[in-house]
Every structure is written in structure tokens, then in C-alpha cells.
N, C-alpha and C positions, 0 to 999 in steps of 0.2 A: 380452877386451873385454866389457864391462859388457852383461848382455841388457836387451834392449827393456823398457817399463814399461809401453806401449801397447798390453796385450793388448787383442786385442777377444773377449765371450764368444761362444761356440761353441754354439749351442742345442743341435744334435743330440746334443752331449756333456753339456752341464747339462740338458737337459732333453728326454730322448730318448723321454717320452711324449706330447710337445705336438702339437696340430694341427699347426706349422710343420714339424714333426721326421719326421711320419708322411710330410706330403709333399715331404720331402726323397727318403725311401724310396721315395715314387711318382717320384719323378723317376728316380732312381735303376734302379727295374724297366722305365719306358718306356724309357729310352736302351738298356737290354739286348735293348728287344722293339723297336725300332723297326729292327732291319737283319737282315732273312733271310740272305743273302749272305754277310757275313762279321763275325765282329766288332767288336762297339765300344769301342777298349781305350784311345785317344789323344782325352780331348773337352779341348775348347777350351772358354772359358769367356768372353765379350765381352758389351759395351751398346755402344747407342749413342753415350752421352755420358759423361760422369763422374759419379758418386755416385749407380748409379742401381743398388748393389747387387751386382755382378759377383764383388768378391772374395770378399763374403760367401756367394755362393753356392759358388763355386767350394769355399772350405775346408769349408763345412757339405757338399757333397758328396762331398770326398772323404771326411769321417769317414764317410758312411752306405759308402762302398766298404770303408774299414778294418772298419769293423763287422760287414763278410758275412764278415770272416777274410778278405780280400785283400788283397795286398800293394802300396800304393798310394802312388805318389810326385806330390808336387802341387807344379809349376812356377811362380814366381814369373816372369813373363817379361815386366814393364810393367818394364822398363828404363828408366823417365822417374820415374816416381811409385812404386816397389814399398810392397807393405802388408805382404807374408805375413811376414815377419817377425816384426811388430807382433804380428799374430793370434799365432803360435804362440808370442811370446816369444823368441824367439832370435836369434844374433850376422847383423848380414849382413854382417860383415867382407870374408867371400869367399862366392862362390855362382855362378851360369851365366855372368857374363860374364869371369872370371877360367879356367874353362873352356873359352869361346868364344879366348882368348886364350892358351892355352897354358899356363897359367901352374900351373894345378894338375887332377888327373886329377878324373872324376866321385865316386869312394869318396873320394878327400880334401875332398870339397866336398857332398855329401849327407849330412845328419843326421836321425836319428831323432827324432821329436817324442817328447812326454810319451804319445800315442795309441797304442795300439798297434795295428800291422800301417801304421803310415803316416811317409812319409817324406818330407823338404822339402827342396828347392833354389833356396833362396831366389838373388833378383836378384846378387847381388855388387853392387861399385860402381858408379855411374849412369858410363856410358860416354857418349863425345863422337860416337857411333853407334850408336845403337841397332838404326835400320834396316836395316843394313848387316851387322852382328853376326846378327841374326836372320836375315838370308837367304843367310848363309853356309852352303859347305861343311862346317864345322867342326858347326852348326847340327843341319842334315839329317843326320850322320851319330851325334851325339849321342843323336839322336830314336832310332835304330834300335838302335845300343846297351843305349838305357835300356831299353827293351820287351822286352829278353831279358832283366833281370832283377825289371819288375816285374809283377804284374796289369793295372794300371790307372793313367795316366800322365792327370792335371786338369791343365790348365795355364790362368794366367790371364795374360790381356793387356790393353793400354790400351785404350781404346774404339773400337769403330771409323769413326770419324768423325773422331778428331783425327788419328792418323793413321795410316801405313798397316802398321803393327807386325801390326796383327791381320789383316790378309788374308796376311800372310807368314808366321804361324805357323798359319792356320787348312791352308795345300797340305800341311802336316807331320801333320795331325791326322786323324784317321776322324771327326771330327763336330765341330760348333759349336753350343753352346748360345746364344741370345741375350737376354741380361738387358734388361729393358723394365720402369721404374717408370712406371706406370700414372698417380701425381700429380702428376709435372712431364713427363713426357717426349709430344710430340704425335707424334704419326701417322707427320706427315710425315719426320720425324728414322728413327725406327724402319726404314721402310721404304726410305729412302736407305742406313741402315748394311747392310741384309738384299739390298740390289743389291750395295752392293761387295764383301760376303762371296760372293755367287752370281757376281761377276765373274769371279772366280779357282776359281770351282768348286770353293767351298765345299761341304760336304754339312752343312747345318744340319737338326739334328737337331728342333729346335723354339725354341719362344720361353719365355721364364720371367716371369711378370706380379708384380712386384713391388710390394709395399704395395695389395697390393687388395682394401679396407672392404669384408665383405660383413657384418656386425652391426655395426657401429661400435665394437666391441671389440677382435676377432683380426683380425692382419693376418697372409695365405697367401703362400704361393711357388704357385702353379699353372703346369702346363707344358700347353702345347698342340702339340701334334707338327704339322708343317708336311705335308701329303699333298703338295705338290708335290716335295718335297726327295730323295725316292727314287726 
């Protein structure tokens, strides 16, 4: 099958000296420093809404975890709309929900990107249940699986507000990052999606403020770590 044409570029990999690229890195050492207790090897990656930067974050993160030399696999799991594809270039013929269905094991459906130390499992085909696939047994045990043989497991999901995908993969995760563009998205949206992740006891890790003018030039990723979440 013909690959995708819709790469989208990857800063941290073209340009891994930039403002944007450094604080990807900052993102990167807060999620390590943000949990005494145990580990943070499964983050979730959500917004509120649509197009408010989720996926970009999600793949620009995991390149900064391939980067440290770790072995990092990054989940496609918006089974309604999937991107990661797109981004890395590759076939989504088969991927998680082809897995979720039996149909093919995890090693026949994980590929290596062009990145090294990083690995994708992209969406498979848009399934007639999404929600239902996601908070399967099949699901949860996949999760557990995959953690024995990577480092660090990015997964991205649809938003959380359209529907309820991402509180069902965030009970599978050690952390939720929550993506927040600052030029369209109000207050009040934000903080409805950051109840329904806390519904299910979520442990959100922090918020990521995207597209946010501080010279009317660079635009940052900044992370602000939630003191209530721990």
C-alpha cells in the first residue's frame, strides 16, 4: 500500500536546536520529575477540542524520549480521525484495531519509523466502535504487554470533550498531558475536559499551552505541572 504524502514536519527532528525543540525537552524532564512513587512510562496525550495541537505534541515528544536512547513506542488510538500515520509517513492498512480484533499479533502490526529508537502503531481501520474496542479486555491487556518491551509508551487520543475515548484510555495510562491552545480555546472548555479526566481518576500530569505569543515572533509549547494532580 502506497505511504501517506501528508507528512507533517517533526521540529524536534529538523530542528532540534529551536526554542520549541528545547521545551519539548523541558516537557520531557518535568514528566520524569513530576512522580516520586513510581514511574512515568504510559502518558496519554489529549485537548479539549480538536486542532488544538495534541498530536503534534504527542509525536514531537516522543522523538525527544527516542532521543535520550529509549525505546519508545507512540499509539495512534483516535480511532475516529487518526493522524500518526500522516506524521511519520506510513501505511495504516493494519495497526491497533486489527489487534484489538484478533486479527493480527502486536510484532505483525508495530513498525519502526525512519527515527531511531522509536516505534509506531498506528490506528488500523476506523472501526464501527471505537469506544467499545478501547475499554476492552483485549485493550488493557495489550497495554501490559507492550510495557515489557518498550521504555516509554505516548499514546494519542481524540479530545476529550467529543468523546469519551480519552477518559478510557487515560485508567490504562500513569499520566495525562493536557494540550490547551491558548488562541481559540476559553477557559471554560479546558476545565470541563480536566473534570472528566479527574472523573475517572485520571492522574494529569499537567497542561501544555499551545501557540502562546510571547514576542510576536516564537510560538512555545510550555508545560505547567498541576500541584493538585499528585
Amino acid at each position: 500500500m502506497q505511504r501517506s504524502t501528508l507528512r507533517r514536519p517533526l521540529i524536534t527532528l529538523n530542528n532540534p536546536k529551536s526554542p520549541i525543540s528545547e521545551a519539548y525537552r523541558s516537557l520531557r524532564t518535568n514528566i520524569q520529575f513530576s512522580s516520586i512513587d513510581h514511574d512515568i512510562r504510559c502518558i496519554m496525550v489529549t485537548s479539549a477540542s480538536p486542532g488544538e495541537g495534541k498530536s503534534t505534541t504527542a509525536a514531537n515528544l516522543a522523538v525527544t524520549y527516542a532521543q535520550s536512547d529509549k525505546q519508545v513506542l507512540i499509539i495512534d488510538s483516535d480511532l475516529r480521525k487518526p493522524t500518526m500515520h500522516h506524521t511519520f509517513a506510513v501505511s495504516n492498512r493494519v495497526g491497533l484495531t486489527n489487534i484489538l480484533t484478533g486479527q493480527n499479533s502486536s510484532k505483525e502490526v508495530i513498525t519502526e519509523s525512519s527515527i531511531p529508537n522509536l516505534f509506531l502503531l498506528t490506528s488500523g481501520p476506523i472501526p464501527p466502535n471505537p469506544s467499545e474496542m478501547l475499554a476492552s479486555k483485549r485493550m488493557k491487556d495489550l497495554m501490559i504487554e507492550l510495557l515489557h518491551h518498550f521504555d516509554y509508551i505516548i499514546i494519542d487520543t481524540p479530545p476529550a470533550l467529543a468523546v469519551t475515548d480519552a477518559q478510557l484510555v487515560s485508567t490504562l495510562s500513569d499520566g495525562v498531558l493536557l494540550v490547551i491552545d491558548t488562541e481559540s480555546v476559553k477557559s471554560g472548555p479546558a476545565i470541563k475536559a480536566k473534570a472528566n479526566l479527574e472523573h475517572v481518576q485520571a492522574k494529569i500530569l499537567g497542561v501544555v499551552l499551545n501557540n502562546m505569543d510571547r514576542d510576536h515572533k516564537e510560538y512555545y509549547y510550555y508545560y505547567y505541572g498541576d500541584k493538585n494532580s499528585n
